[in-house]
ZAMARGU-4260 file (C-alpha; in steps of 0.2 Angstrom, whole numbers, plus 5000, padded with zeros to 4 digits):
<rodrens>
0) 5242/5273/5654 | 5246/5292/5651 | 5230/5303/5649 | 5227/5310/5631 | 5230/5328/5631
5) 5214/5336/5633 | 5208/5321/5645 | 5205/5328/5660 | 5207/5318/5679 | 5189/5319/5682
10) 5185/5309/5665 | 5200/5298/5667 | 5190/5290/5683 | 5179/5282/5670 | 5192/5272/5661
15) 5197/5258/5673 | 5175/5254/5677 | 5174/5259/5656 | 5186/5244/5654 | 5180/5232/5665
20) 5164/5234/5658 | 5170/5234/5640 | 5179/5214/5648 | 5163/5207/5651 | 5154/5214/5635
25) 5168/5205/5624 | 5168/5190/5636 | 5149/5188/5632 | 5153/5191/5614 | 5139/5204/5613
30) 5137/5207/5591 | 5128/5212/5580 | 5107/5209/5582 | 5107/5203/5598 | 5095/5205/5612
35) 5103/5209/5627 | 5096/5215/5647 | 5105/5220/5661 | 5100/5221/5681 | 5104/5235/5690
40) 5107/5253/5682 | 5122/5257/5692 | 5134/5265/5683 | 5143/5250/5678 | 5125/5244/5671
45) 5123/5259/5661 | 5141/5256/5653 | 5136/5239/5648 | 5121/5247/5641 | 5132/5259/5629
50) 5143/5246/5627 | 5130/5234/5619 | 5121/5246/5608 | 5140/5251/5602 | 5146/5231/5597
55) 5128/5228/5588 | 5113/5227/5602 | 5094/5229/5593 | 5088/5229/5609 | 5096/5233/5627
60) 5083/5235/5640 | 5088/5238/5658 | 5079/5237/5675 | 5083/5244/5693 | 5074/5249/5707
65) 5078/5267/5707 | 5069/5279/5696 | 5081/5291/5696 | 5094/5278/5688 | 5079/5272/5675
70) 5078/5291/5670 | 5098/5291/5667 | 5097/5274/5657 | 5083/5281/5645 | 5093/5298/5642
75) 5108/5286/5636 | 5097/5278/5623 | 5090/5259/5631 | 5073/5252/5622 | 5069/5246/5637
80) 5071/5255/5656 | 5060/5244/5669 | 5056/5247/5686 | 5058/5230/5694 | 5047/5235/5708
85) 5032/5236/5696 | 5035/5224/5682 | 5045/5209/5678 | 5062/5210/5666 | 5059/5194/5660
90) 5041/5198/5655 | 5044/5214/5649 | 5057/5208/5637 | 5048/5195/5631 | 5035/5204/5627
95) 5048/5215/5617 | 5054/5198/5607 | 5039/5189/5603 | 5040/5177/5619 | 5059/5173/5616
100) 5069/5181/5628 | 5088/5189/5628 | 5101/5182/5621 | 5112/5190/5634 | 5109/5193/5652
105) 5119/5206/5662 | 5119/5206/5682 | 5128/5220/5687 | 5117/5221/5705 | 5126/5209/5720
110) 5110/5199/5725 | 5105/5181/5724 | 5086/5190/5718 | 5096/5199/5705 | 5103/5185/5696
115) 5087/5175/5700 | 5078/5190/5690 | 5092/5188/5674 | 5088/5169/5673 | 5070/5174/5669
120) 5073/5184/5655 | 5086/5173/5646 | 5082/5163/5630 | 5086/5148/5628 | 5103/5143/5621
125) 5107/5163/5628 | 5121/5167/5642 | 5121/5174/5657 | 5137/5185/5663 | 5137/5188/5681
130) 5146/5206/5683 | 5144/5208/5702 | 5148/5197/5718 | 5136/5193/5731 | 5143/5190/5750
135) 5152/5175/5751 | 5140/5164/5759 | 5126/5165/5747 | 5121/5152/5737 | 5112/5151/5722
140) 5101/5135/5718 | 5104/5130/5704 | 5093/5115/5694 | 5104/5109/5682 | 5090/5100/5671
145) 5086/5119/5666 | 5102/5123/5663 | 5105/5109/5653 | 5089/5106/5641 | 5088/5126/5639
150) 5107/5125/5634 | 5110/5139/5647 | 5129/5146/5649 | 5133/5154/5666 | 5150/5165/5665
155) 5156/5180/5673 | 5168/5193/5672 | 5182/5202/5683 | 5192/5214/5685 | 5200/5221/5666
160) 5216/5217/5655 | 5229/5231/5647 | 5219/5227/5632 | 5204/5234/5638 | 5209/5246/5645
165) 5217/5254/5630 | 5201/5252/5622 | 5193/5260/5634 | 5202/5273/5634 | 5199/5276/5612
170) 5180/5274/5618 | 5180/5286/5630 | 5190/5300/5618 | 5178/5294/5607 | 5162/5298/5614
175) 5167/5309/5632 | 5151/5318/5630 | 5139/5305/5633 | 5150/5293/5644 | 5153/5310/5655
180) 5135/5314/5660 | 5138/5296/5672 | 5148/5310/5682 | 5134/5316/5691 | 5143/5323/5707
185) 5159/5330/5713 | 5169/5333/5730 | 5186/5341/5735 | 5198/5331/5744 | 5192/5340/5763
190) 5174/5332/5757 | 5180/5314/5756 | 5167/5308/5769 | 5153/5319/5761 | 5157/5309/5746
195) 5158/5291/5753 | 5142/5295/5761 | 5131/5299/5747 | 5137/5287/5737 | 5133/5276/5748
200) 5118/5282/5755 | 5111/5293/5740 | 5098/5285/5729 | 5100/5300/5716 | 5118/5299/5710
205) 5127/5289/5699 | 5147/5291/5697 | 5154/5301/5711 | 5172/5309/5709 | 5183/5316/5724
210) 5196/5328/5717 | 5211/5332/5722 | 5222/5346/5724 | 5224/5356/5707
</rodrens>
């Protein structure tokens, strides 16, 4: 896809995660009323986040380890930003439903404990999309009598399509402001390894962006 006019390379490195993010929201058929949490506030979760509250979420609530990510999440607009470390998902969005739960659950951390903390705050009848891979050889216990009297569906979501990425691109023309500030850090081309690093190791960043020569 050719960049818009006025689109510059830095935000054009949010249309391909912008897309695959905007995948798994259709996927999981996010609409109009629904309750919806997400694991991790990376920034893939905090596009998912922006993507539910655009196709019709009441109520998107979040939760990650990281402060400096819950602080992000608020400023985008969740109900909900949750510290895992001090309180349950699934209890604090239960409390936010009258005991009910979300009719969608997000994982967009790679962990067995991630997607064991998404299960806990589904509703019954409501669906789980699994947005990140954990290492090959985990394995997830699953008890299929919960799954089948709560009516639970278990899906995920890879990778993106032309489609959304087209879409995403509208999206991102459409609100570059907001999606923009998941920009938080930049590098030139000599600073590649500075960048890997902290994007890596940093717990205070969120997108990072190495550009090239101009």
């Amino acid at each position: 896809f050719k960049l818009p006019d006025g689109l510059s390379y830095e935000e054009g490195t949010l249309i391909e995660p912008l897309a695959c993010c905007l995948r798994a929201v259709r996927r999981a058929g996010v609409g109009l009323g629904d309750r919806v949490a997400i694991v991790g506030a990376g920034p893939s979760g905090l596009m998912i986040s922006f993507l539910s509250r655009l196709s019709g979420a009441t109520l998107v609530a979040i939760s990650d380890l990281v402060p400096y990510r819950l602080r992000a999440a608020r400023e985008l607009g969740v109900d909900l930003a949750i510290n895992a470390v001090e309180e349950s998902l699934g209890e604090a969005v239960r409390a936010e439903t009258d005991g009910l739960g979300a009719d969608i659950v997000f994982i967009t951390a790679p962990s067995l404990k991630a997607i064991e903390a998404g299960a806990e705050a589904l509703r019954r009848g409501g669906k789980l999309m699994i947005f990140a891979p954990t290492s090959p050889e985990v394995k997830w216990p699953i008890r299929p009598n919960e799954v089948f009297f709560n009516e639970i569906t278990i899906m995920a979501s890879y990778s993106t399509t032309h489609v959304e990425t087209r879409d995403a691109l509208e999206i991102l023309m459409a609100h570059r402001e907001v999606l923009g500030k998941l920009i938080t850090h930049r590098f030139k081309l000599s600073q590649i390894s500075d960048a890997f690093r902290l994007a890596k190791e940093s717990k205070e960043c969120l997108k990072v962006v190495v550009l090239g020569a101009t």
